[in-house]
Predicted model as a PDB file, atoms N, CA, C, CB and O in Angstrom, pLDDT in the B-factor column:
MODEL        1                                                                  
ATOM      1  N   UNK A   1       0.855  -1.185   0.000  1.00 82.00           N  
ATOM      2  CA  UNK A   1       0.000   0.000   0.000  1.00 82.00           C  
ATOM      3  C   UNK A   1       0.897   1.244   0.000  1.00 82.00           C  
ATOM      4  CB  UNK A   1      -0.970   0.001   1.239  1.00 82.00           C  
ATOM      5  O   UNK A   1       1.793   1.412   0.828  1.00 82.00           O  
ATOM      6  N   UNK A   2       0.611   2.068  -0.939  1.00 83.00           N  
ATOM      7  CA  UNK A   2       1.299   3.546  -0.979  1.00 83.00           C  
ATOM      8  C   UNK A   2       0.878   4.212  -0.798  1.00 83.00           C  
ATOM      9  CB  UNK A   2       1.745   4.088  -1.729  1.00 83.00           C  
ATOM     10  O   UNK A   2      -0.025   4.621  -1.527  1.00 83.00           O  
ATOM     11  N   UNK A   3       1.305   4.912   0.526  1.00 84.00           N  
ATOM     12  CA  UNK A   3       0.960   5.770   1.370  1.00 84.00           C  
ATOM     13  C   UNK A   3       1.138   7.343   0.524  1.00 84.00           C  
ATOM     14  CB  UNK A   3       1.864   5.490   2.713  1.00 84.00           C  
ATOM     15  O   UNK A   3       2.158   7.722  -0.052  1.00 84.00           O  
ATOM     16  N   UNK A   4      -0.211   8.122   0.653  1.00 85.00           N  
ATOM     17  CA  UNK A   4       0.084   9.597  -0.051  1.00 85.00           C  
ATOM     18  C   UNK A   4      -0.365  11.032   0.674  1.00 85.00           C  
ATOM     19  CB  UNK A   4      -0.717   9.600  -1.476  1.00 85.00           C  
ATOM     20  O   UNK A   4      -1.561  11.183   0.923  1.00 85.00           O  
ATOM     21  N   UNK A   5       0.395  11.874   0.946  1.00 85.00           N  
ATOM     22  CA  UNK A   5      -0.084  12.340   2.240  1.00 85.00           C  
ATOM     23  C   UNK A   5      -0.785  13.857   0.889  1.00 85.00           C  
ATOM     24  CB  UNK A   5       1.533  12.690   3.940  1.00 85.00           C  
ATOM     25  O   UNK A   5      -0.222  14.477  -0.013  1.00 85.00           O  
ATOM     26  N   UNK A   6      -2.080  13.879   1.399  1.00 87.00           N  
ATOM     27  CA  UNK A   6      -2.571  15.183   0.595  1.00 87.00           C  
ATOM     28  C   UNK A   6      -2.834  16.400   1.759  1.00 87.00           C  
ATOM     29  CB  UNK A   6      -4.162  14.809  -0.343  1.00 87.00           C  
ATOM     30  O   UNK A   6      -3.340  16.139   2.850  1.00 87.00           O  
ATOM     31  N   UNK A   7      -2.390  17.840   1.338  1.00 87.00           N  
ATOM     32  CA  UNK A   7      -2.548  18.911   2.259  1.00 87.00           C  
ATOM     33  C   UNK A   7      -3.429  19.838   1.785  1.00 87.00           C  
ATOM     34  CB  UNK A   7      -1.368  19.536   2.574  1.00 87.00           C  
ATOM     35  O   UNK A   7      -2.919  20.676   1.041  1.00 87.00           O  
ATOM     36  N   UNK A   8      -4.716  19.950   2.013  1.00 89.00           N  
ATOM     37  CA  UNK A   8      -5.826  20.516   1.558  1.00 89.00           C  
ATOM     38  C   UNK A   8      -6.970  21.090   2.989  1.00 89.00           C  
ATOM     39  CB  UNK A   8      -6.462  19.298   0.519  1.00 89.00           C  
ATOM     40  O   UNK A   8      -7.419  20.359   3.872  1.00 89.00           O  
ATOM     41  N   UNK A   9      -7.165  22.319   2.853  1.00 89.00           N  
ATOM     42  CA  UNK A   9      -8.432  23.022   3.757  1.00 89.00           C  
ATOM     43  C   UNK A   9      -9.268  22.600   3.172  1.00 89.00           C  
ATOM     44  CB  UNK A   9      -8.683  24.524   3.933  1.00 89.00           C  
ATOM     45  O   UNK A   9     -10.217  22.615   3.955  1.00 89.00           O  
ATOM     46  N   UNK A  10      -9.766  21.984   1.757  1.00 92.00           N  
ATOM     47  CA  UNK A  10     -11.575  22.341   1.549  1.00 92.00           C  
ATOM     48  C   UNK A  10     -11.710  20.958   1.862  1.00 92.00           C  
ATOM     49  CB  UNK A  10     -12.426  22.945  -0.225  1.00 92.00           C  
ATOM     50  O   UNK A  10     -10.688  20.303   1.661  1.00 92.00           O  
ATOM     51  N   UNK A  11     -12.932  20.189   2.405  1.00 93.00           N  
ATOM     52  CA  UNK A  11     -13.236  19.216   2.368  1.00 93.00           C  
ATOM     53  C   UNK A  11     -13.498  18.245   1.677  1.00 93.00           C  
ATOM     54  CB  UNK A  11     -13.638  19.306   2.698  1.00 93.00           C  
ATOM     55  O   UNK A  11     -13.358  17.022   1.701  1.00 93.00           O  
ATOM     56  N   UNK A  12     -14.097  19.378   0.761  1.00 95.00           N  
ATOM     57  CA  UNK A  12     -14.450  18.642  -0.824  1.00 95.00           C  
ATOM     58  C   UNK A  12     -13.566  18.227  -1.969  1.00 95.00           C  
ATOM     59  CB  UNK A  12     -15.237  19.500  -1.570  1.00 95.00           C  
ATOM     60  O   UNK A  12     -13.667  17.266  -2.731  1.00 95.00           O  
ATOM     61  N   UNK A  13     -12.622  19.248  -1.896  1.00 92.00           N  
ATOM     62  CA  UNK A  13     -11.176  18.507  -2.587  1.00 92.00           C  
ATOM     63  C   UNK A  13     -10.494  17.330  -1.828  1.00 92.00           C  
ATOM     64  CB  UNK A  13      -9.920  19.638  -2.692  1.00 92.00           C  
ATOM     65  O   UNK A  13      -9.724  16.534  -2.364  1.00 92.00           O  
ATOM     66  N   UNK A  14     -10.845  17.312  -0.591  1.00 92.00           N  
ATOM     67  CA  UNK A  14      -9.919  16.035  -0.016  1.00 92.00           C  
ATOM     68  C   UNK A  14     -10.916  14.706  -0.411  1.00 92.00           C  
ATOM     69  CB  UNK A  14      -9.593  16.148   1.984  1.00 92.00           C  
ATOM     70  O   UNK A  14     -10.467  13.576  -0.599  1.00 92.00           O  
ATOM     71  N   UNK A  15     -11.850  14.942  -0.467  1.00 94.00           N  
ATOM     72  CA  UNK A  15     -13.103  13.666  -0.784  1.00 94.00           C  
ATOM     73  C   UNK A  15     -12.791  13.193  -2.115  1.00 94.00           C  
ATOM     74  CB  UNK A  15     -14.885  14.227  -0.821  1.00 94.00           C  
ATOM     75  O   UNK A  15     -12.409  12.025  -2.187  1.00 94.00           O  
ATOM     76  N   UNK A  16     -12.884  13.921  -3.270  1.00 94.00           N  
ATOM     77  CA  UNK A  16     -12.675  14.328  -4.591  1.00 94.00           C  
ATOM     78  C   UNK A  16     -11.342  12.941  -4.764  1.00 94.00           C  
ATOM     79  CB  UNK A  16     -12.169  16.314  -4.763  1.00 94.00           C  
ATOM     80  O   UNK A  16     -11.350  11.750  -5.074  1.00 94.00           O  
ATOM     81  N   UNK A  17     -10.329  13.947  -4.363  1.00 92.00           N  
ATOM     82  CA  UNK A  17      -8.896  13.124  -4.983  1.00 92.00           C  
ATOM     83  C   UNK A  17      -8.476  11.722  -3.773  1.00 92.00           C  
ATOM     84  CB  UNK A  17      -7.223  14.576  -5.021  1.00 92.00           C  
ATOM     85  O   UNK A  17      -7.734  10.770  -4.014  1.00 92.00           O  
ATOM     86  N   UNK A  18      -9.061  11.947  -2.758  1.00 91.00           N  
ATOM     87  CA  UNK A  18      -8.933  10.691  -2.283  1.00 91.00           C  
ATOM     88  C   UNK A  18      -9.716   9.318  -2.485  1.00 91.00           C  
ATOM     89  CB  UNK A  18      -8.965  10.922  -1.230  1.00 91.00           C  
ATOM     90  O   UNK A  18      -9.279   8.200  -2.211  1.00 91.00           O  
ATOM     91  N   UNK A  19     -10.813   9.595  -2.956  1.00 92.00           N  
ATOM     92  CA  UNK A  19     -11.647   8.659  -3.707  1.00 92.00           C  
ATOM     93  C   UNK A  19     -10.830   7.937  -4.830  1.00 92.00           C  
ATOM     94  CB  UNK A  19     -12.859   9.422  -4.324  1.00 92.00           C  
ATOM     95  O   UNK A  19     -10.376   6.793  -4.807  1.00 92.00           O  
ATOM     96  N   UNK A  20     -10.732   9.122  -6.072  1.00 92.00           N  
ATOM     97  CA  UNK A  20      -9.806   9.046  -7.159  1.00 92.00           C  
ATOM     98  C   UNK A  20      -8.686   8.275  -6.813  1.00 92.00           C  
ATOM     99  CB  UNK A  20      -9.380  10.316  -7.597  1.00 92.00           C  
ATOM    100  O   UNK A  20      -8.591   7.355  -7.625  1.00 92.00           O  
ATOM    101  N   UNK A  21      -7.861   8.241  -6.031  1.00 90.00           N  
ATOM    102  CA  UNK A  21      -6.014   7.754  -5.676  1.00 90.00           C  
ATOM    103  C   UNK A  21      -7.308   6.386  -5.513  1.00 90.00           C  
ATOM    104  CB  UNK A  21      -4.502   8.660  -3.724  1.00 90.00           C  
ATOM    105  O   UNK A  21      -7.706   5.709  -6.461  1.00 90.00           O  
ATOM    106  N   UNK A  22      -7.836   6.233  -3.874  1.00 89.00           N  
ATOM    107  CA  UNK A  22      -8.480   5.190  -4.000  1.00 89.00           C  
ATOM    108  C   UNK A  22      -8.938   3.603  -4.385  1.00 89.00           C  
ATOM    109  CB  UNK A  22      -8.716   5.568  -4.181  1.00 89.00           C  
ATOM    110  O   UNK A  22      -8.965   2.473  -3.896  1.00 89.00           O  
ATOM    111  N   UNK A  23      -9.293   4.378  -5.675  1.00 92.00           N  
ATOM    112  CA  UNK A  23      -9.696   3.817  -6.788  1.00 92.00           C  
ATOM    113  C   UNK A  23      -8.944   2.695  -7.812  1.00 92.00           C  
ATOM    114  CB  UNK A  23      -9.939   4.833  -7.376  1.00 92.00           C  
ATOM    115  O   UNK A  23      -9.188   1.652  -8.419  1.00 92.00           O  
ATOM    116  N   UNK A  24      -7.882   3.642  -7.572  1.00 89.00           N  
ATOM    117  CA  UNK A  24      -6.812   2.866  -8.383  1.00 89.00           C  
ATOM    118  C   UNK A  24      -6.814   1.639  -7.720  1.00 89.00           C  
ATOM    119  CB  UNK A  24      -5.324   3.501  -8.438  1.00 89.00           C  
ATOM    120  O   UNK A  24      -7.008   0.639  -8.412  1.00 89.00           O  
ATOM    121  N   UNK A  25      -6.626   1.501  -6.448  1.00 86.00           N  
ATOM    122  CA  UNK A  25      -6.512  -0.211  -5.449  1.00 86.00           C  
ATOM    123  C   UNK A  25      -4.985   0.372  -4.410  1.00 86.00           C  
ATOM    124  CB  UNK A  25      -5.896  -2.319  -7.006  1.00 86.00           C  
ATOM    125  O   UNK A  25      -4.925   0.248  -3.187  1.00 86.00           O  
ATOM    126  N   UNK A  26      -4.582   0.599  -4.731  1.00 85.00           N  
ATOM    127  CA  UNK A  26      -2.824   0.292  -3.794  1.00 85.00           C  
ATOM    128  C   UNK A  26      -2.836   2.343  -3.042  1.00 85.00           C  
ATOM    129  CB  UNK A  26      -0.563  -0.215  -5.768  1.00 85.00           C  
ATOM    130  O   UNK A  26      -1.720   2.843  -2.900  1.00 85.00           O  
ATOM    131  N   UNK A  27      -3.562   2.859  -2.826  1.00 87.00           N  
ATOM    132  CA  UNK A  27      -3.068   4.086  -2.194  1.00 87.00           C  
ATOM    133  C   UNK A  27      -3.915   4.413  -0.906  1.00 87.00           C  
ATOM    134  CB  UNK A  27      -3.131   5.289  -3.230  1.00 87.00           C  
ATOM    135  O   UNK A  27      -5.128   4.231  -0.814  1.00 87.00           O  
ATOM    136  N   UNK A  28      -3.125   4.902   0.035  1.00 89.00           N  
ATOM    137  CA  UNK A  28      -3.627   4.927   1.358  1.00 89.00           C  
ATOM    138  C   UNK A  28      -3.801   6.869   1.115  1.00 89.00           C  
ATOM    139  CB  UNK A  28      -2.316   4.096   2.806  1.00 89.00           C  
ATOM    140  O   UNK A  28      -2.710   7.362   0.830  1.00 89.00           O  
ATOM    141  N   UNK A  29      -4.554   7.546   1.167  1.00 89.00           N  
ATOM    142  CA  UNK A  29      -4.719   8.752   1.312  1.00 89.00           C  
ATOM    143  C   UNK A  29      -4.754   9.124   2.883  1.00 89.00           C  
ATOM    144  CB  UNK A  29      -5.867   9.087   0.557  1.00 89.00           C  
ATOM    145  O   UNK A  29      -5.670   8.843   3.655  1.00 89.00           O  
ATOM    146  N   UNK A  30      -3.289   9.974   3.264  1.00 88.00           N  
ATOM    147  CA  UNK A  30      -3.823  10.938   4.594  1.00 88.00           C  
ATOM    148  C   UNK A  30      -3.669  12.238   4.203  1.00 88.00           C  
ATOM    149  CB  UNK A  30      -2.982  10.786   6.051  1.00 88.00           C  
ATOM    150  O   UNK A  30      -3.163  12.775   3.218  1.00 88.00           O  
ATOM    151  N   UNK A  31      -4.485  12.815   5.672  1.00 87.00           N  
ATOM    152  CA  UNK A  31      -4.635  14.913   5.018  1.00 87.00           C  
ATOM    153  C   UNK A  31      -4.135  15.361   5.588  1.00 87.00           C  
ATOM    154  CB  UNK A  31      -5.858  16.004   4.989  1.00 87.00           C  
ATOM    155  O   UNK A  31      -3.735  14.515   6.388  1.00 87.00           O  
ATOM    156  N   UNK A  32      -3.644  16.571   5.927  1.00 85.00           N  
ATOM    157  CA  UNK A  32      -3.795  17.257   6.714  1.00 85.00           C  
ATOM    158  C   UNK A  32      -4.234  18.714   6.188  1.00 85.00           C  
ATOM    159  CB  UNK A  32      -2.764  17.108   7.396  1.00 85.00           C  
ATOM    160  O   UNK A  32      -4.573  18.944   5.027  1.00 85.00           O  
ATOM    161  N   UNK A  33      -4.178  19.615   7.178  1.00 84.00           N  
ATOM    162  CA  UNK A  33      -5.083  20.825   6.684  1.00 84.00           C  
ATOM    163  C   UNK A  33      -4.095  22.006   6.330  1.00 84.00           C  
ATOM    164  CB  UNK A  33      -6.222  21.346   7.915  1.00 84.00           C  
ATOM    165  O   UNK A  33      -4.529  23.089   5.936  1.00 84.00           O  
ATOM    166  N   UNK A  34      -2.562  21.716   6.509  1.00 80.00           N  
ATOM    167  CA  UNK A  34      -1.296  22.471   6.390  1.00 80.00           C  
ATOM    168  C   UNK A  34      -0.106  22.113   6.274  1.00 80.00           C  
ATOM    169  CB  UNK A  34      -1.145  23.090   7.174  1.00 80.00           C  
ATOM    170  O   UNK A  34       0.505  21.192   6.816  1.00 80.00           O  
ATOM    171  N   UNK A  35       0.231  22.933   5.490  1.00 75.00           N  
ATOM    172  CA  UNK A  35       1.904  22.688   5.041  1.00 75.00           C  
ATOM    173  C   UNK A  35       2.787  22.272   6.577  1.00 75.00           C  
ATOM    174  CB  UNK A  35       2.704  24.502   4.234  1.00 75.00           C  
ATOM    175  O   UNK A  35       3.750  21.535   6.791  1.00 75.00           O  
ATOM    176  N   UNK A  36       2.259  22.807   7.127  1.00 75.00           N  
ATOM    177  CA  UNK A  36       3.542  22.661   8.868  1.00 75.00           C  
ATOM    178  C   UNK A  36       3.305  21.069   9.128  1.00 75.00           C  
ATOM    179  CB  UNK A  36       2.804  23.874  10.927  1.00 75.00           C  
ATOM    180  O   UNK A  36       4.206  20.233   9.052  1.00 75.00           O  
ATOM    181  N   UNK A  37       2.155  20.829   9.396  1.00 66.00           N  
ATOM    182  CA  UNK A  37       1.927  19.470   9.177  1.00 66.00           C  
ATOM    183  C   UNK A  37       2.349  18.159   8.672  1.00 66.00           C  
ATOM    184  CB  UNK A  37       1.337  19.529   8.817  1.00 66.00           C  
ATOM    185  O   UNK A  37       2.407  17.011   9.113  1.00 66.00           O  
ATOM    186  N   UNK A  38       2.642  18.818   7.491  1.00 74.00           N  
ATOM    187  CA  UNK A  38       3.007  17.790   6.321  1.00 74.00           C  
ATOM    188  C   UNK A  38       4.919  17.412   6.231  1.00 74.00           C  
ATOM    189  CB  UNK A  38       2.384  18.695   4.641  1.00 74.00           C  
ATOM    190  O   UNK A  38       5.513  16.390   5.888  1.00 74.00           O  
ATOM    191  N   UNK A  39       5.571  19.182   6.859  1.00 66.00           N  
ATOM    192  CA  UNK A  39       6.886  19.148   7.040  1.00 66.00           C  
ATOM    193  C   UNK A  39       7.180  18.267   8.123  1.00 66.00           C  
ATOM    194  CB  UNK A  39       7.402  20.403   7.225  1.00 66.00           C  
ATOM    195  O   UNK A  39       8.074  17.421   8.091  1.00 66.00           O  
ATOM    196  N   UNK A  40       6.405  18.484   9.091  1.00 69.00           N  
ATOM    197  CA  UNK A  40       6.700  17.631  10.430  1.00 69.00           C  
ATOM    198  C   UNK A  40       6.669  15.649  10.395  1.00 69.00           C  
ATOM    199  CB  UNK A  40       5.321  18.236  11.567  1.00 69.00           C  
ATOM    200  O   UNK A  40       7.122  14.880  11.243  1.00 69.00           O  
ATOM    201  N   UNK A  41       5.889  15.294   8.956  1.00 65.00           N  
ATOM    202  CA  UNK A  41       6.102  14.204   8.784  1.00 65.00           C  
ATOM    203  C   UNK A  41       7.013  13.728   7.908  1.00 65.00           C  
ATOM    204  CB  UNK A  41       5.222  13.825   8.640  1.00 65.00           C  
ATOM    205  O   UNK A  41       7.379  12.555   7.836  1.00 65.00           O  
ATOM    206  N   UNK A  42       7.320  14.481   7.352  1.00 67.00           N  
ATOM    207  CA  UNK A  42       8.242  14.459   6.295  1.00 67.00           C  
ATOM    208  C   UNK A  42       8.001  13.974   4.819  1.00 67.00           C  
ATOM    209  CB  UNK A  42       9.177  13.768   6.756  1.00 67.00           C  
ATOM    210  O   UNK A  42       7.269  12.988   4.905  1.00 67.00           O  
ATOM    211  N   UNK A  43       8.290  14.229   3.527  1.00 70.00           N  
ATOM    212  CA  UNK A  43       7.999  13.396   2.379  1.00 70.00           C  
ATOM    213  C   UNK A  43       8.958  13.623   1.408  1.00 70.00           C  
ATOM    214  CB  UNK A  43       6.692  13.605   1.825  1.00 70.00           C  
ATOM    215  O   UNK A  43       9.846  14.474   1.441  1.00 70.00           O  
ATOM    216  N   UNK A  44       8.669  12.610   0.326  1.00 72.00           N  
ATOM    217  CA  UNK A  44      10.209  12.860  -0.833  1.00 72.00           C  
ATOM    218  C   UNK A  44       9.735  13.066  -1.597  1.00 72.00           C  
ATOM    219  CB  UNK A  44      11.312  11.886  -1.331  1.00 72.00           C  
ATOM    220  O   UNK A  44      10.261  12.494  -2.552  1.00 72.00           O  
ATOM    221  N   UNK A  45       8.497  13.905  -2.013  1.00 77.00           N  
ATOM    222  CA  UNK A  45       8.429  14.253  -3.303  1.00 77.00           C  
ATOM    223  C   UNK A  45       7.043  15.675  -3.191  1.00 77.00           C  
ATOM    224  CB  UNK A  45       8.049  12.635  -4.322  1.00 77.00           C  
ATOM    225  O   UNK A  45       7.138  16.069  -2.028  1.00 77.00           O  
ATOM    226  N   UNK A  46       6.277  16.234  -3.671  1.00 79.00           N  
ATOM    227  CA  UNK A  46       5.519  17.179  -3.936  1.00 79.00           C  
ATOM    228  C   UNK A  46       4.422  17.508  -5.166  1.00 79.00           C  
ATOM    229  CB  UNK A  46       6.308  17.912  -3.879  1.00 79.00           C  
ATOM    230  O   UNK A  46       4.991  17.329  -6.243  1.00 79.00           O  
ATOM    231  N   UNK A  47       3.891  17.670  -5.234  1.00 81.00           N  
ATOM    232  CA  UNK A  47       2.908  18.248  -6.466  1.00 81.00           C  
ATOM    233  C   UNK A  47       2.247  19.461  -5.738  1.00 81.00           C  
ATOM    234  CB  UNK A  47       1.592  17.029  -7.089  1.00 81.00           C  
ATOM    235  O   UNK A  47       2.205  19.618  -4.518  1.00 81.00           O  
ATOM    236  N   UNK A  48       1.701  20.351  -6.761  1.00 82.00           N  
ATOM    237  CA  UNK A  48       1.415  21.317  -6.481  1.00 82.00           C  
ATOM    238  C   UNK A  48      -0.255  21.798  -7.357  1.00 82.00           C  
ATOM    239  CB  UNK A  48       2.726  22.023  -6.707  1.00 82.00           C  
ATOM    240  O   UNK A  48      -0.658  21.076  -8.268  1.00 82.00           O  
ATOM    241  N   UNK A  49      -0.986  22.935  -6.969  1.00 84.00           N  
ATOM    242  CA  UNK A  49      -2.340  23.238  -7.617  1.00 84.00           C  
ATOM    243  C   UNK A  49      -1.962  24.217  -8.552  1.00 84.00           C  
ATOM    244  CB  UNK A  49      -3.518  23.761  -6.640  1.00 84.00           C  
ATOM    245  O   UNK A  49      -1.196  25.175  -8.450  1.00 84.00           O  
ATOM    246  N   UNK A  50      -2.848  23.669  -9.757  1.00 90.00           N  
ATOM    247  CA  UNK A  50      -3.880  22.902  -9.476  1.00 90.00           C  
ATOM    248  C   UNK A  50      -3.587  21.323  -9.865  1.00 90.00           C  
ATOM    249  CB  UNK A  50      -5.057  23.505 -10.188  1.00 90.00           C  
ATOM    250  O   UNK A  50      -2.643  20.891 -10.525  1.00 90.00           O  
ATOM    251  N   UNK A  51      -4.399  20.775  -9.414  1.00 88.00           N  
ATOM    252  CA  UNK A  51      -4.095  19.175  -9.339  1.00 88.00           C  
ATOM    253  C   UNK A  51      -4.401  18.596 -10.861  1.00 88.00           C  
ATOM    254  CB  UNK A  51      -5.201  18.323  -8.087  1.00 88.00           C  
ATOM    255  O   UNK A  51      -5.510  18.584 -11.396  1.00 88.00           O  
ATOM    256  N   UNK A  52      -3.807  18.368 -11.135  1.00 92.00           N  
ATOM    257  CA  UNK A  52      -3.870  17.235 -12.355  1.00 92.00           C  
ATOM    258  C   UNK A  52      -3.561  15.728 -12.379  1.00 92.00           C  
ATOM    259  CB  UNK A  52      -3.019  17.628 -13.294  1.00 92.00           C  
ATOM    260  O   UNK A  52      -2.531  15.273 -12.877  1.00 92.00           O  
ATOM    261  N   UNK A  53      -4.469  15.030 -11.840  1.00 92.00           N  
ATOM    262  CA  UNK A  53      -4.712  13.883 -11.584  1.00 92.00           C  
ATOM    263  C   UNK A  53      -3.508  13.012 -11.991  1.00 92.00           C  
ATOM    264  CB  UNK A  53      -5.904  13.580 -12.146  1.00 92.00           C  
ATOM    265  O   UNK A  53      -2.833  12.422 -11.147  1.00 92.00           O  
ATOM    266  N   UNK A  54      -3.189  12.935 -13.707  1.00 93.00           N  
ATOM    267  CA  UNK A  54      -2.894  12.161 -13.952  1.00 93.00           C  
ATOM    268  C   UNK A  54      -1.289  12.492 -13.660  1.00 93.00           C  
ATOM    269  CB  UNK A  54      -3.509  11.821 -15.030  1.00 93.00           C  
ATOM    270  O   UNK A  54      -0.425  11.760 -13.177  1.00 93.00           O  
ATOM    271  N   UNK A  55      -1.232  13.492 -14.004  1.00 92.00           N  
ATOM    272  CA  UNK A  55       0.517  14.395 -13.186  1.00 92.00           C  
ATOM    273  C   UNK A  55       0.715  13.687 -12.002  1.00 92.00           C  
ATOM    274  CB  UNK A  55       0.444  16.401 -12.537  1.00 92.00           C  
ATOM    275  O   UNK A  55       1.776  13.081 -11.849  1.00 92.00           O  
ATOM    276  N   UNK A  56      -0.004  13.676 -11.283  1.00 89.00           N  
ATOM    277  CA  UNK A  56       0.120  13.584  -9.899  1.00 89.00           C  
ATOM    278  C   UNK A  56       0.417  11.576  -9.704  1.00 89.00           C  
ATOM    279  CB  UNK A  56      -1.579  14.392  -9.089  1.00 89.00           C  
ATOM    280  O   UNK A  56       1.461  11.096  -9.263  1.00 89.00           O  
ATOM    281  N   UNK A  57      -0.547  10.929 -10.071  1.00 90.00           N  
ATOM    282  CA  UNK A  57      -0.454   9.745 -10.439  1.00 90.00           C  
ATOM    283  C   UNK A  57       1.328   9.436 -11.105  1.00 90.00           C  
ATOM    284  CB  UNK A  57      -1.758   9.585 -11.501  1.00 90.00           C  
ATOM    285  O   UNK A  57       2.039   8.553 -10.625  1.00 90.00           O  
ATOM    286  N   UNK A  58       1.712  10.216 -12.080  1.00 91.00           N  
ATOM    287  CA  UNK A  58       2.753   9.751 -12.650  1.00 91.00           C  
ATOM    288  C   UNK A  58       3.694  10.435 -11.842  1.00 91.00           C  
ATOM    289  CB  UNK A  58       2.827   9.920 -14.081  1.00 91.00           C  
ATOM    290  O   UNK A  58       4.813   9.923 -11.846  1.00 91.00           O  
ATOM    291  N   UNK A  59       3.574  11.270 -11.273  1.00 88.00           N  
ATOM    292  CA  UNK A  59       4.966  11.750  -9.729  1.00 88.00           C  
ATOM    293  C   UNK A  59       5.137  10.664  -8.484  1.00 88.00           C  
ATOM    294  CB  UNK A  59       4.339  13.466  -8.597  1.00 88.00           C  
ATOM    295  O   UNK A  59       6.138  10.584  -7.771  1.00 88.00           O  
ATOM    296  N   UNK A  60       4.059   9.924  -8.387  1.00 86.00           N  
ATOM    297  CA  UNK A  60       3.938   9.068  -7.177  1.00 86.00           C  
ATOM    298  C   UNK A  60       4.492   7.592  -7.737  1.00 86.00           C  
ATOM    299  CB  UNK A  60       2.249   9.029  -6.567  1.00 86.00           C  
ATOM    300  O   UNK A  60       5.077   6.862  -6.936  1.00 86.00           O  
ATOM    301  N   UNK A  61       4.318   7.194  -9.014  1.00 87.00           N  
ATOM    302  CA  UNK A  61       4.807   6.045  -9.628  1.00 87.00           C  
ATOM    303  C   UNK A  61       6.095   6.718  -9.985  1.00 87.00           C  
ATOM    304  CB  UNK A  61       3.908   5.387 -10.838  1.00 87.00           C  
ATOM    305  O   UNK A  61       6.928   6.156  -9.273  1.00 87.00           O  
ATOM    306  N   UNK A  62       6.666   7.567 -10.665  1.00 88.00           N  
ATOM    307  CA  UNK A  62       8.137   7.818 -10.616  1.00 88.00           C  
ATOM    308  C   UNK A  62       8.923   8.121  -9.198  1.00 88.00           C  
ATOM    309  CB  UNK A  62       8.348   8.989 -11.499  1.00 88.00           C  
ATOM    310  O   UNK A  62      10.148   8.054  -9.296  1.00 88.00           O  
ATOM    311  N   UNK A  63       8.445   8.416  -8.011  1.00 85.00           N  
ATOM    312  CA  UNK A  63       9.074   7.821  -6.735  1.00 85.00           C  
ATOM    313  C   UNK A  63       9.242   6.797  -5.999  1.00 85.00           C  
ATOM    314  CB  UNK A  63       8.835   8.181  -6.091  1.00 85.00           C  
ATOM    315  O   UNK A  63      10.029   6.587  -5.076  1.00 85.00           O  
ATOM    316  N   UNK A  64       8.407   6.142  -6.494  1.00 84.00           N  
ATOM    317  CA  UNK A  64       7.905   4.714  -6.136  1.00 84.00           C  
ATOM    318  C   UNK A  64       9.138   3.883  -7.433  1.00 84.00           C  
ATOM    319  CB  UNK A  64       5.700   4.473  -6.500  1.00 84.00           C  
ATOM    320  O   UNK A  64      10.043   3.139  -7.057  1.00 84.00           O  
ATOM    321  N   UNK A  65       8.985   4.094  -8.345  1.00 85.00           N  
ATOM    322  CA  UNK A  65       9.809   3.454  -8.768  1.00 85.00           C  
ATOM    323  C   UNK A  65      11.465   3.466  -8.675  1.00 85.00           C  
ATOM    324  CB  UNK A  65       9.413   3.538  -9.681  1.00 85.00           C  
ATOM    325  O   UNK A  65      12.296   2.653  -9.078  1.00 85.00           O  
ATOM    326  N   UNK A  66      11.590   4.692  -7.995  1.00 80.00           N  
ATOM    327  CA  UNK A  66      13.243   5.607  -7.640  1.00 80.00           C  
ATOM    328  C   UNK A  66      13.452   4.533  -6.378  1.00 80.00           C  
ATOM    329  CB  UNK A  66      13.173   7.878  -6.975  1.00 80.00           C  
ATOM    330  O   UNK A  66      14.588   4.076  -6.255  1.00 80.00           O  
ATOM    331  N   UNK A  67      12.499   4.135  -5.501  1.00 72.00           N  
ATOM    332  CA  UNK A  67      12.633   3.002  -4.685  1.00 72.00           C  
ATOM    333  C   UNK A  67      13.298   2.001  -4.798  1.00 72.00           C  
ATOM    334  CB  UNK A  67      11.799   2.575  -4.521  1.00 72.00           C  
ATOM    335  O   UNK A  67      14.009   1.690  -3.843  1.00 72.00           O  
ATOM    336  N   UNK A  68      13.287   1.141  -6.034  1.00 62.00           N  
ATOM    337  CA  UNK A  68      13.404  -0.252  -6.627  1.00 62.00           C  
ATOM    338  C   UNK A  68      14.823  -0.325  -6.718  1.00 62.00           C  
ATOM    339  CB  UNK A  68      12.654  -0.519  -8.061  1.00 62.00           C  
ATOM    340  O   UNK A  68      15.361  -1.337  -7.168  1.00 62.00           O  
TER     341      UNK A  68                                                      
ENDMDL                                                                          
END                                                                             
């Protein structure tokens, strides 16, 4: 399972793209509501808004694959 941490205030965008990741089968979606948040857990990679699904999809499989 690949864990994807999304940082979003509206509710409705976090419903939206976490469904979507979801969907696919293998992604664990967590939120938080701020950048401070997200530093304090740390991550190796970023995307930015506006979201383009499939961008975003192919940033998480090219880190995932930097793994291997």
């Amino acid at each position: 399972m690949v864990k994807v941490l999304y940082i979003e205030d509206n509710d409705d965008d976090v419903y939206m793209l976490k469904m979507r990741l979801e969907l696919l089968g293998n992604f664990e979606v967590l939120t938080a509501e701020d950048g401070e948040k997200a530093i304090a857990t740390g991550c190796e990679e970023f995307d930015t808004k506006p979201i383009e699904f499939d961008r975003l999809v192919a940033t998480v499989r090219r880190v995932l694959d930097g793994r291997k």
